[in-house]
KEKE-3310 file (N, C-alpha, C; in steps of 0.2 Angstrom, whole numbers, plus 5000, padded with zeros to 4 digits):
npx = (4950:4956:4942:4937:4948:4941:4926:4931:4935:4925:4917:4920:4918:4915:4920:4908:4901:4891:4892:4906:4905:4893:4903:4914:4906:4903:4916:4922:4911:4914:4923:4936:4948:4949:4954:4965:4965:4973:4979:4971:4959:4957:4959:4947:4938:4940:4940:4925:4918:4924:4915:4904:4898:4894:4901:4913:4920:4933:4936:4941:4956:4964:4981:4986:4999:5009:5018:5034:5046:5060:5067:5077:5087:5098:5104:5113:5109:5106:5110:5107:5104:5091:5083:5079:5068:5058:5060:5055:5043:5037:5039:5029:5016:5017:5019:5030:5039:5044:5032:5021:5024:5024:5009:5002:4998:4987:4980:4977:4976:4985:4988:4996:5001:5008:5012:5022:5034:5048:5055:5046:5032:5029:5012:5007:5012:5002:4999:4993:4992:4993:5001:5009:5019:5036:5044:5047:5051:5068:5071:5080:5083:5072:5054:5048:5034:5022:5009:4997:4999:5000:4990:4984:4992:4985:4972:4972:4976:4965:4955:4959:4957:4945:4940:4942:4936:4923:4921:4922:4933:4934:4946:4960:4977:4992:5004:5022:5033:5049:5064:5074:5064:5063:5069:5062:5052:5057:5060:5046:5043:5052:5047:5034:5035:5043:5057:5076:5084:5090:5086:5076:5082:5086:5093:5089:5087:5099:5111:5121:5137:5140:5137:5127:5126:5127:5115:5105:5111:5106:5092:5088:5093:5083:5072:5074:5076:5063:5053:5042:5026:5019:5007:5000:4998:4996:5003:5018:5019:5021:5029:5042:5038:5034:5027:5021:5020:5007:4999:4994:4991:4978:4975:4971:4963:4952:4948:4941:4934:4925:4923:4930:4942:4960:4976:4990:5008:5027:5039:5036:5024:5016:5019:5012:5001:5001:5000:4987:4981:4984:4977:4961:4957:4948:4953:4962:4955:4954:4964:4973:4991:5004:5016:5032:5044:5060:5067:5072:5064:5052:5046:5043:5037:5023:5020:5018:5008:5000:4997:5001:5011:5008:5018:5034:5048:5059:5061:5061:5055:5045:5034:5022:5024:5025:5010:5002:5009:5000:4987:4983:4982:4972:4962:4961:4957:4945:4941:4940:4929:4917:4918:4922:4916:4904:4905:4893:4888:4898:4897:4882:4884:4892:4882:4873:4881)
npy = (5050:5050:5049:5040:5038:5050:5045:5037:5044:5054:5043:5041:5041:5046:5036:5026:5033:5032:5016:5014:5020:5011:4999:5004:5006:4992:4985:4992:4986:4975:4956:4964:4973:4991:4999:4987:4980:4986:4992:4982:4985:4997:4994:4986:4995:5003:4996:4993:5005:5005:4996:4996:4986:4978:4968:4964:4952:4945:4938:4934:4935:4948:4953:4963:4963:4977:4979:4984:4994:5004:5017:5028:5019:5019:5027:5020:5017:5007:4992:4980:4971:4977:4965:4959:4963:4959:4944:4940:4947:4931:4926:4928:4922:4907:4906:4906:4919:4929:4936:4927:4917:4921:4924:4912:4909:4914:4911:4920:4928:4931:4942:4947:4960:4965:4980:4989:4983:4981:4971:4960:4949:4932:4925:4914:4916:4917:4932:4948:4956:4973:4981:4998:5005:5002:5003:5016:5031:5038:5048:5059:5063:5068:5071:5056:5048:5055:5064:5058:5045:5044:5044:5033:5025:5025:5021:5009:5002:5004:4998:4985:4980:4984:4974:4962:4964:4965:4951:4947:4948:4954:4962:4969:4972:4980:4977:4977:4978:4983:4986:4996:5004:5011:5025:5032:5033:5041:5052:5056:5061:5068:5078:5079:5084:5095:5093:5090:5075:5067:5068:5057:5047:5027:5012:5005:4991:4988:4997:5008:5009:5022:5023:5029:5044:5047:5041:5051:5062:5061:5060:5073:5079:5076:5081:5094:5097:5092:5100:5096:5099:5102:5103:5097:5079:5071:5078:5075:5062:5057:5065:5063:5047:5032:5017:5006:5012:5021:5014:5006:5016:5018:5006:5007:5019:5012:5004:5010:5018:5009:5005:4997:4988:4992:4986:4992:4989:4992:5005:5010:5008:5015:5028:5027:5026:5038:5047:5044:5050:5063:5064:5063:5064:5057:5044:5042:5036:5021:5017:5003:5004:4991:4989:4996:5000:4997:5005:5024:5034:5027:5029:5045:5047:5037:5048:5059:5054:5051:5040:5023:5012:4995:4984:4980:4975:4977:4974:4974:4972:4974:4970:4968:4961:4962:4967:4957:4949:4959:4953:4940:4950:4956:4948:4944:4955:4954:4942:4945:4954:4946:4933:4937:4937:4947:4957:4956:4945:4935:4935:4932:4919:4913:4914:4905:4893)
npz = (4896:4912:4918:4926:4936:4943:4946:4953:4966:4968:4978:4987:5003:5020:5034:5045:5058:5067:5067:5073:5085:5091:5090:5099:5111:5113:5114:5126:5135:5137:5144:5155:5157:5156:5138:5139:5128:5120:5105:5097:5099:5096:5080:5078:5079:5069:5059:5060:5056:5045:5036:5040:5048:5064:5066:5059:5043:5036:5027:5016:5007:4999:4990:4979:4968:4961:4946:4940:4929:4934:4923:4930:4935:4926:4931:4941:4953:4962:4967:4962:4945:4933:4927:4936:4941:4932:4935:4944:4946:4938:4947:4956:4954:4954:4967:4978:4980:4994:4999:4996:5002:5015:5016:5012:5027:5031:5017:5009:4993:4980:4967:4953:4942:4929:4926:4922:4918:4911:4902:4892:4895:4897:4891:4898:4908:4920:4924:4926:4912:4911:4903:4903:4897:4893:4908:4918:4909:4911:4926:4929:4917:4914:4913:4920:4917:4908:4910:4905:4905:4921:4925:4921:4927:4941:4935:4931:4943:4951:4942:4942:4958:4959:4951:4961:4971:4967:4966:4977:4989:5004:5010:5005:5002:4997:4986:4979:4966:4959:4953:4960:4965:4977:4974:4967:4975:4986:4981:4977:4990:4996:4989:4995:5008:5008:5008:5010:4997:5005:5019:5017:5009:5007:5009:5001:4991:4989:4986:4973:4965:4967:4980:4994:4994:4981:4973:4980:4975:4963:4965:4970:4957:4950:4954:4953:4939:4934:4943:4950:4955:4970:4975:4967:4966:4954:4946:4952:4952:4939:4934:4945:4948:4949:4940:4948:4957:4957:4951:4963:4971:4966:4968:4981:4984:4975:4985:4996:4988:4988:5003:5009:5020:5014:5018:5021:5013:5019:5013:5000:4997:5008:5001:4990:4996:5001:4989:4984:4994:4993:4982:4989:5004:5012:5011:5020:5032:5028:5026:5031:5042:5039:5042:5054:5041:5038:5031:5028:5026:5028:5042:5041:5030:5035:5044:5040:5033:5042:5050:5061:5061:5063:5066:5072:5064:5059:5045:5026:5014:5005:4990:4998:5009:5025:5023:5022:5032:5043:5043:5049:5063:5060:5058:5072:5077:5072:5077:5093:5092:5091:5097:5112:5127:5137:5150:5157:5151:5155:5169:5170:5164:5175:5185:5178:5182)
capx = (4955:4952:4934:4936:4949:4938:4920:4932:4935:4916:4912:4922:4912:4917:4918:4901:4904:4888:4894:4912:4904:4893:4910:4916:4902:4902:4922:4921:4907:4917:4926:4942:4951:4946:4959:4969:4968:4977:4979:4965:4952:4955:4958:4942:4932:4941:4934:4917:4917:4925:4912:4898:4895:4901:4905:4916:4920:4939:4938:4943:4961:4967:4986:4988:5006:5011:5026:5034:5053:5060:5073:5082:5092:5101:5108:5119:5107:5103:5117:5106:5101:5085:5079:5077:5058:5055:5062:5051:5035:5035:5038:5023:5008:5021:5019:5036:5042:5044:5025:5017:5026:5017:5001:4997:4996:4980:4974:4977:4974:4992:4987:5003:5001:5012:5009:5026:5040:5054:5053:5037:5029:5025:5006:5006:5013:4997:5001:4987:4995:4991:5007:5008:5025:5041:5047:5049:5058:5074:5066:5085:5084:5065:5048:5046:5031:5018:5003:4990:5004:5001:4982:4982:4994:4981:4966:4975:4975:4957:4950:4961:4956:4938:4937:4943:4931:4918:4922:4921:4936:4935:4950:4963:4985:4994:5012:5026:5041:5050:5071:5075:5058:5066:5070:5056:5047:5059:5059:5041:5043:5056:5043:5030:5037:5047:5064:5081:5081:5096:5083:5073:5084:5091:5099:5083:5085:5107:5115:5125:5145:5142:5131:5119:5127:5127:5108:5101:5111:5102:5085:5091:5092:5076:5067:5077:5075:5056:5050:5035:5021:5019:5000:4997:4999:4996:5010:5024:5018:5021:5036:5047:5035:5032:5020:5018:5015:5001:4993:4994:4988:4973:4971:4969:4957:4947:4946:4938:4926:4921:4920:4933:4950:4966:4982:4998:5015:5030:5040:5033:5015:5015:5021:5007:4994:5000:4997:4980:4977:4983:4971:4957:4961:4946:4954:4965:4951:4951:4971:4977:4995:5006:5022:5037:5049:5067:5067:5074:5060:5044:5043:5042:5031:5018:5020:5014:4998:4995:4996:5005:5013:5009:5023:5040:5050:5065:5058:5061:5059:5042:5029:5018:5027:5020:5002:5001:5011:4999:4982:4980:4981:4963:4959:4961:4950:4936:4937:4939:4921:4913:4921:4924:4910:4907:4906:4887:4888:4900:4891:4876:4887:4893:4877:4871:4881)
capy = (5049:5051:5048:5033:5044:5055:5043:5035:5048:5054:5038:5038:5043:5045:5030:5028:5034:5028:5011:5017:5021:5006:4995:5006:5004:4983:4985:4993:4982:4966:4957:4965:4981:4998:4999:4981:4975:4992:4993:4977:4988:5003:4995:4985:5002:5006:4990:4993:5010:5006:4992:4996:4982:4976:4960:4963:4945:4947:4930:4934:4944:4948:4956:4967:4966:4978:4977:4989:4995:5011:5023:5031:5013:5019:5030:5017:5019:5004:4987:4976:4968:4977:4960:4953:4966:4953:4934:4941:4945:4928:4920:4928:4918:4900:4906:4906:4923:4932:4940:4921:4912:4924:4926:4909:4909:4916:4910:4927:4926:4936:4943:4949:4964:4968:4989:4993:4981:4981:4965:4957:4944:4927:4928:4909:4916:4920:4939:4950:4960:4979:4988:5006:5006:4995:5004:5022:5034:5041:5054:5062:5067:5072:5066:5046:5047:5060:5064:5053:5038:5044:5043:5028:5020:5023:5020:5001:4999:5004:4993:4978:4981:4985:4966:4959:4965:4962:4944:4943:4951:4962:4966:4972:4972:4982:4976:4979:4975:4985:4986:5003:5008:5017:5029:5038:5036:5047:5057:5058:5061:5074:5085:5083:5086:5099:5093:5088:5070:5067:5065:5051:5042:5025:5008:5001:4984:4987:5002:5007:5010:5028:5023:5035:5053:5048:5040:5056:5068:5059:5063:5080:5079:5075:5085:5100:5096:5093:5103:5094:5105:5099:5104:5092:5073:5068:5080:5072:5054:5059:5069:5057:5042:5025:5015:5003:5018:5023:5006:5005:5022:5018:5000:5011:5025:5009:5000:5016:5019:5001:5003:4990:4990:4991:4986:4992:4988:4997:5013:5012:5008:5022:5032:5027:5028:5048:5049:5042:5052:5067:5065:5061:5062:5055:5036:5039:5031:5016:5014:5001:5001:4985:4988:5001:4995:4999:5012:5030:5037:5025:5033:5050:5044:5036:5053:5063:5050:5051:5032:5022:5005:4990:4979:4982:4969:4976:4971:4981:4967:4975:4962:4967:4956:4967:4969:4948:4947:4960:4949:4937:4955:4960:4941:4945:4962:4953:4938:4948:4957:4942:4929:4939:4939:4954:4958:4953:4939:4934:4934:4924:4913:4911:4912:4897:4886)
capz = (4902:4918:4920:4932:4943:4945:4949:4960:4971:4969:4978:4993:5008:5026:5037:5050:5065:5071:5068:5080:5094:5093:5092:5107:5116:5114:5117:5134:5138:5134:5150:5153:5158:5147:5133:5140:5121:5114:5096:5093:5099:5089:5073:5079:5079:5063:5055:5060:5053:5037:5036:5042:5050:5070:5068:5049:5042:5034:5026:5006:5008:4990:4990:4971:4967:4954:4946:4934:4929:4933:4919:4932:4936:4922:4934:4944:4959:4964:4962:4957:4939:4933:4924:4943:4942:4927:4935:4953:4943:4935:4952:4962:4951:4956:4976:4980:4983:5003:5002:4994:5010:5023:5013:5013:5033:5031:5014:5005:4985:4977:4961:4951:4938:4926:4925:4916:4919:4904:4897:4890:4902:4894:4892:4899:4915:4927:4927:4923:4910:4909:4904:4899:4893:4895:4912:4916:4907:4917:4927:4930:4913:4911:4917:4922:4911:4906:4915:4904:4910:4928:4928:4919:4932:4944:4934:4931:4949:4952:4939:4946:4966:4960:4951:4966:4976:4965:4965:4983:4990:5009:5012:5001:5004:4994:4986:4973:4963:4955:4956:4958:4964:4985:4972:4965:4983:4991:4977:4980:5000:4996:4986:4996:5013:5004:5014:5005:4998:5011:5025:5016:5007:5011:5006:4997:4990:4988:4983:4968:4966:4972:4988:4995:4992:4973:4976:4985:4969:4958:4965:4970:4950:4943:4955:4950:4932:4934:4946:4952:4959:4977:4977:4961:4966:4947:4943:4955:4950:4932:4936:4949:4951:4945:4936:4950:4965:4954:4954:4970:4974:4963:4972:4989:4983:4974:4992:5000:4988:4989:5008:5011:5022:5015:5022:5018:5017:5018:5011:4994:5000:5012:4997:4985:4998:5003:4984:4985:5002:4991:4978:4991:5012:5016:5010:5026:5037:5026:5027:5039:5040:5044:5046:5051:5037:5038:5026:5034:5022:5030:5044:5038:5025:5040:5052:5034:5031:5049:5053:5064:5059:5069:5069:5073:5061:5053:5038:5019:5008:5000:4989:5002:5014:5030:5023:5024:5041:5049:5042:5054:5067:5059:5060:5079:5081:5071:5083:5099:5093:5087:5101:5119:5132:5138:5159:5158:5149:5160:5176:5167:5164:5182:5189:5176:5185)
cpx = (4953:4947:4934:4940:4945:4932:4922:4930:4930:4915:4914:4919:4917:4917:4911:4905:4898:4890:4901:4910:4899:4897:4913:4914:4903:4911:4923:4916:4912:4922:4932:4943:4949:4953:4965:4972:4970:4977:4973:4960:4952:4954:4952:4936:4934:4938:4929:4917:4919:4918:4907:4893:4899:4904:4909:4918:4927:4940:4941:4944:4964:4975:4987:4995:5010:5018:5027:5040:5054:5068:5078:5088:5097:5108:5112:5115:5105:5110:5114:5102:5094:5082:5076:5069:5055:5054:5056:5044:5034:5034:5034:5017:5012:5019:5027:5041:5039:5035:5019:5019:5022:5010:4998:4996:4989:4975:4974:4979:4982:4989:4993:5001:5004:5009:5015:5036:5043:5054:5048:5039:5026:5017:5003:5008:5009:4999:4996:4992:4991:4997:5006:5014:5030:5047:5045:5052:5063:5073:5072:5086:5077:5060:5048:5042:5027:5012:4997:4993:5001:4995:4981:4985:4988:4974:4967:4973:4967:4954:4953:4957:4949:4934:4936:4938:4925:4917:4924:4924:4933:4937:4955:4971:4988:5003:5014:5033:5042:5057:5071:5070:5058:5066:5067:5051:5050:5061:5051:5040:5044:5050:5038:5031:5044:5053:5069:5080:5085:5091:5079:5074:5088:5092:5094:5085:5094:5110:5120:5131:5146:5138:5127:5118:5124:5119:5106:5103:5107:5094:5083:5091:5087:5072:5069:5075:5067:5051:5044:5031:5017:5012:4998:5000:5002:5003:5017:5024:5021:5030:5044:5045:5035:5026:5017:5015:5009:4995:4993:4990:4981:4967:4967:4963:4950:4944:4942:4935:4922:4919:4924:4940:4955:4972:4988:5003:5017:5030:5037:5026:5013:5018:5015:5001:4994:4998:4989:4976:4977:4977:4962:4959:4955:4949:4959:4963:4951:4958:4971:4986:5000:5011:5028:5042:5055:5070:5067:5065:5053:5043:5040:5037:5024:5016:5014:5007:4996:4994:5003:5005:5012:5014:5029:5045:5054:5066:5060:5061:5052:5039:5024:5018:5021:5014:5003:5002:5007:4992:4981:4978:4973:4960:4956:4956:4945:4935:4935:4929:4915:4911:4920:4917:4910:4905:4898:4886:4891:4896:4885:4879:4886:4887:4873:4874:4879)
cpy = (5052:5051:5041:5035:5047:5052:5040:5039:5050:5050:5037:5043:5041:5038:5031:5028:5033:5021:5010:5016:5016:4999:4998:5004:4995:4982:4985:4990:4974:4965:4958:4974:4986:4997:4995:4978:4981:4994:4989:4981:4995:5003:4991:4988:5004:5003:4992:4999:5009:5002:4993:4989:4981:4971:4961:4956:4949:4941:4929:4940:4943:4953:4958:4967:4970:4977:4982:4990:5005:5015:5025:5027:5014:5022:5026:5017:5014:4997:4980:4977:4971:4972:4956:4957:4958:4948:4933:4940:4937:4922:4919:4923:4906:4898:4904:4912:4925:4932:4933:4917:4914:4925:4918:4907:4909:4915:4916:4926:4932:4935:4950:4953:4966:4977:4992:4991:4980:4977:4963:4950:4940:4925:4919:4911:4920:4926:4941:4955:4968:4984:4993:5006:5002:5000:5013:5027:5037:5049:5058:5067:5072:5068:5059:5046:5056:5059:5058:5045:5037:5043:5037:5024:5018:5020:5011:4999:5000:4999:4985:4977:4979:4978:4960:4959:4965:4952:4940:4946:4955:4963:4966:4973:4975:4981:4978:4976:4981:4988:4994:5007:5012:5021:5035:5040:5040:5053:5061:5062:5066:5079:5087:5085:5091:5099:5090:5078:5066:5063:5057:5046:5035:5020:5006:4995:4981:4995:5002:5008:5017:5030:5030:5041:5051:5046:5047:5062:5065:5060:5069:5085:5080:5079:5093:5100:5095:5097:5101:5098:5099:5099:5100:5085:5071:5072:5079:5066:5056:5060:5065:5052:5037:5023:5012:5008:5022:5018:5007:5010:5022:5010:5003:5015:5018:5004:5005:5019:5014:4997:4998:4992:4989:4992:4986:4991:4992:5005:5015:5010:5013:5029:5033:5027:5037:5049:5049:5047:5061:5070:5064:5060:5059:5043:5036:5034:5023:5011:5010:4999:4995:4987:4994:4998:5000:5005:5017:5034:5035:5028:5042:5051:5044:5042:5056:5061:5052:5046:5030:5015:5000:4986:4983:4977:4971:4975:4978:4976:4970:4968:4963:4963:4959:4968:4960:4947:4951:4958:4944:4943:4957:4955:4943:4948:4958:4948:4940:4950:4952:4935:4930:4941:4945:4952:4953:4949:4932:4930:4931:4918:4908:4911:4905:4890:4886)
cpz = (4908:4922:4925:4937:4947:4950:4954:4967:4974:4975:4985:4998:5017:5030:5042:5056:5069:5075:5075:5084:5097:5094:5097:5111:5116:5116:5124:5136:5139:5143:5151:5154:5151:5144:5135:5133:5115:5108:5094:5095:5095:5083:5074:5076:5072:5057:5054:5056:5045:5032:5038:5048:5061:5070:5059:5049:5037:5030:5021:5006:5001:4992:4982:4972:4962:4953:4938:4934:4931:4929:4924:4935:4930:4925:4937:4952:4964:4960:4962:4951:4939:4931:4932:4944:4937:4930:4942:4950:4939:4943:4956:4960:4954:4964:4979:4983:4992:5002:5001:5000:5016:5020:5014:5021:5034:5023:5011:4999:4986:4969:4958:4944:4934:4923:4922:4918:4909:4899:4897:4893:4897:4895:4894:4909:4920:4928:4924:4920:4905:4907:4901:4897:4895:4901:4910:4912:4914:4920:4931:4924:4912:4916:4917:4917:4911:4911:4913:4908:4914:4928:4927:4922:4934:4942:4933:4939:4953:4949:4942:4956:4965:4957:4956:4971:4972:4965:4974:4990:4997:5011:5008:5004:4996:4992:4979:4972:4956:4955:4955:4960:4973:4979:4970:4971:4986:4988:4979:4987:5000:4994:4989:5004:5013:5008:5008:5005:5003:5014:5024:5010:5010:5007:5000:4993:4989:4984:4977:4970:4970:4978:4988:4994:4985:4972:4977:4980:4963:4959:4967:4961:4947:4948:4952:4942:4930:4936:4945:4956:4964:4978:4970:4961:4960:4945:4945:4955:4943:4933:4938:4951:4949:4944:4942:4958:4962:4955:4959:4975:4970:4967:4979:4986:4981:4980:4994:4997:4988:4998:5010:5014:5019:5018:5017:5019:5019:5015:5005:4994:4999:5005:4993:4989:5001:4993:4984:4990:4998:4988:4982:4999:5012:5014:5017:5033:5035:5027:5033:5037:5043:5047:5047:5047:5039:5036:5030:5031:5024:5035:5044:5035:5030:5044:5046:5032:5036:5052:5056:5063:5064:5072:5068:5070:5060:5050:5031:5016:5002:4999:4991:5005:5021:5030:5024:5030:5045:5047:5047:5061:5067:5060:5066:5081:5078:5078:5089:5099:5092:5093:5110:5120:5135:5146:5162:5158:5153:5166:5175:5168:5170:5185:5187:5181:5193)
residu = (UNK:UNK:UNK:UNK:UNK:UNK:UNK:UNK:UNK:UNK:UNK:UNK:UNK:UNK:UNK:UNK:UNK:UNK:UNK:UNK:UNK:UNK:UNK:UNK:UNK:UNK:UNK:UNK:UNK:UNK:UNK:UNK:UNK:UNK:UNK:UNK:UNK:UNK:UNK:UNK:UNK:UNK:UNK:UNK:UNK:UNK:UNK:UNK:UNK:UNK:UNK:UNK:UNK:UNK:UNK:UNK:UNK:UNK:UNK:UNK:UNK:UNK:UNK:UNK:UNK:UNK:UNK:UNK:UNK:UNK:UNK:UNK:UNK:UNK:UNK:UNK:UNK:UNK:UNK:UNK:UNK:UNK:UNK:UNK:UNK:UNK:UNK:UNK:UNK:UNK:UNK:UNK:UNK:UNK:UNK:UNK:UNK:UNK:UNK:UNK:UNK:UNK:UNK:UNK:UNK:UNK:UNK:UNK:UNK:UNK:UNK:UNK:UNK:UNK:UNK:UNK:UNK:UNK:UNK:UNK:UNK:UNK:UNK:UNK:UNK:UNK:UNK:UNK:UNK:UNK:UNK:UNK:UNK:UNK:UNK:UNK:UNK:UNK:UNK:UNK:UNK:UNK:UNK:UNK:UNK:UNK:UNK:UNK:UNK:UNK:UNK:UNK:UNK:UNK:UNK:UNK:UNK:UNK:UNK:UNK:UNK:UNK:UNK:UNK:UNK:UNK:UNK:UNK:UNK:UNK:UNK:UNK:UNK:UNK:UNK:UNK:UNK:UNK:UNK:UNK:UNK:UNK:UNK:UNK:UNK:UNK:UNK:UNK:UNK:UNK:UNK:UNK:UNK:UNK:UNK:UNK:UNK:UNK:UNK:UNK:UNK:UNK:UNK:UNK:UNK:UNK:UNK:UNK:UNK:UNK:UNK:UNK:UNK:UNK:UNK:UNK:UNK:UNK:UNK:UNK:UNK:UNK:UNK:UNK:UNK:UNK:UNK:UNK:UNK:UNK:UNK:UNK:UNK:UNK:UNK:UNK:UNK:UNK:UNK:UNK:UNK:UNK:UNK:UNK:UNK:UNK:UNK:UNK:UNK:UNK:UNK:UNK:UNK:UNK:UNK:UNK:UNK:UNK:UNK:UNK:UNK:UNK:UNK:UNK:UNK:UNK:UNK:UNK:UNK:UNK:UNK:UNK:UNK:UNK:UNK:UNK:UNK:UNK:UNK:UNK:UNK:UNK:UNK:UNK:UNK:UNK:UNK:UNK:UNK:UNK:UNK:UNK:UNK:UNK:UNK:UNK:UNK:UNK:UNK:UNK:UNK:UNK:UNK:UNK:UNK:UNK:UNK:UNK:UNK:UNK:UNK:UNK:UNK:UNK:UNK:UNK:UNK:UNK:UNK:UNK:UNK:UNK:UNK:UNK:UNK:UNK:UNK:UNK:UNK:UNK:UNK:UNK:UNK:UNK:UNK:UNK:UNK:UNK:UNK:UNK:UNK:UNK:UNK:UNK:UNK:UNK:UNK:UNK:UNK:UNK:UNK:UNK:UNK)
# end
């Protein structure tokens, strides 16, 4: 156990900052006011650094969707049906849900992973099935799972990311399904920003009969009851977390040692990539994130990674909806650097004619 965790991390490597300063340099040359194209020139330089290259090519975007159930729905925390984790993950592999509507904009592959949803997935339904257990345990009464569980989330979502990107894959989105799953994230948020879970809880996909006081004592509970040790990720994953923010937080770490960008969604993203960032900061370079989502707890989460969301949607649906809608964005910066004449070029021009 553990041994692929671990070569992961091994393997991630600073971004070049060679390559940065010559994507600066070709930016401020290009025709056009210094810093006119704002955010598309940063993530531009952020590209090139993560890639090595100055012109990246973005063409084969894959979105990992894990999907997993979570025990503490037993608590009432949430008012919706947990079978809806199950009737979602069979509709991603169809292209039918929110995140398959915006991904095909750009021609974005959605690959749907069962990592520890409750009922058994028909083995005809396009799902790649890796479950570790049939949902969380109730992490109000006791640990969610056990620590081998938690490695093994992430080591699932390493091995998925790292076939994708052998298979072609260079950039990467990171999405989930899992009813009930705002819960353990702001669980998480709470422990590692050691604030009450008050501050970063909110409605997440429908609240239960005892709205969001009775929500926020419930995760007030299982932290209490666990005591997750704030300086051991694997032990707050395990403790208050889910199968699928583990996938997730293993898809991220396997982008960034494979040198590739991913782009994440929302609140539970941003959750499983501060896990990831936990277990390894330097994958913070390799993060791009899309969106602020609605959630009280996303930005909290973003300030903590140290990133800042591009879009402004008013968006919380999850899926990795947000990492697809901000994919044509990176479309942009590549084109700009591949496309836009620069001041010299310019002036050739005009003097050709």
């Amino acid at each position: 156990m553990m041994q692929l965790l671990q070569q992961t991390i091994q393997r991630i490597q600073p971004t070049n900052n060679t390559m940065k300063e010559k994507a600066k340099e070709r930016i401020d040359s290009l025709s056009k006011p210094p810093s006119s194209l704002g955010k598309l020139e940063s993530l531009a330089i952020q590209l090139a650094g993560i890639t090595g290259e100055l012109y990246p090519k973005l063409d084969n975007k894959v979105i990992i969707v894990c999907a997993a159930d979570h025990g503490v729905c037993e608590e009432g925390v949430t008012s919706n049906p947990q079978n809806v984790t199950f009737l979602q993950t069979l509709n991603f592999p169809k292209g039918v849900t929110g995140v398959c509507a915006i991904a095909k904009i750009t021609n974005a592959k959605i690959v749907t992973v069962d990592v520890g949803v409750k009922e058994d997935i028909p083995l005809d339904a396009k799902v790649l099935m890796k479950k570790i257990k049939h949902g969380t345990d109730n992490m109000a009464k006791g640990p969610a799972m056990t620590r081998e569980e938690a490695i093994q989330s992430i080591e699932v979502g390493i091995e998925i990311a790292t076939a994708e990107i052998a298979k072609g894959a260079n950039v990467l989105g990171t999405g989930e399904m899992g009813i009930g799953n705002t819960t353990p994230s702001a669980a998480i948020l709470s422990v590692l920003r050691g604030c009450h879970p008050q501050e970063v809880t909110g409605f997440g996909a429908g609240l239960g009969a005892g709205g969001i006081e009775h929500k926020v004592a419930v995760i007030q509970k299982a932290i209490e009851i666990n005591k997750p040790n704030r300086h051991d990720a694997l032990d707050i994953l395990a403790k208050v977390g889910g199968l699928e923010i583990g996938a997730m937080a293993g898809s991220i770490l396997a982008a960034a040692a494979n040198r590739k960008p991913v782009v994440i969604d929302g609140f539970i993203s941003t959750i499983a990539a501060l896990i990831a960032y936990e277990l390894e900061p330097k994958v913070q370079d390799y993060i791009i994130p899309s969106h602020a989502s609605e959630e009280p707890g996303a930005k909290i989460a973003a300030e903590l990674l140290g990133v800042e969301p591009m879009l402004h949607m008013n968006m919380r649906l999850g899926e990795g909806s947000g990492a697809a809608l901000a994919f044509p964005i990176l479309d942009a910066a590549c084109s700009m650097m591949s496309n836009m004449a620069t001041l010299a070029e310019m002036m050739a021009l005009v003097e050709e004619k």
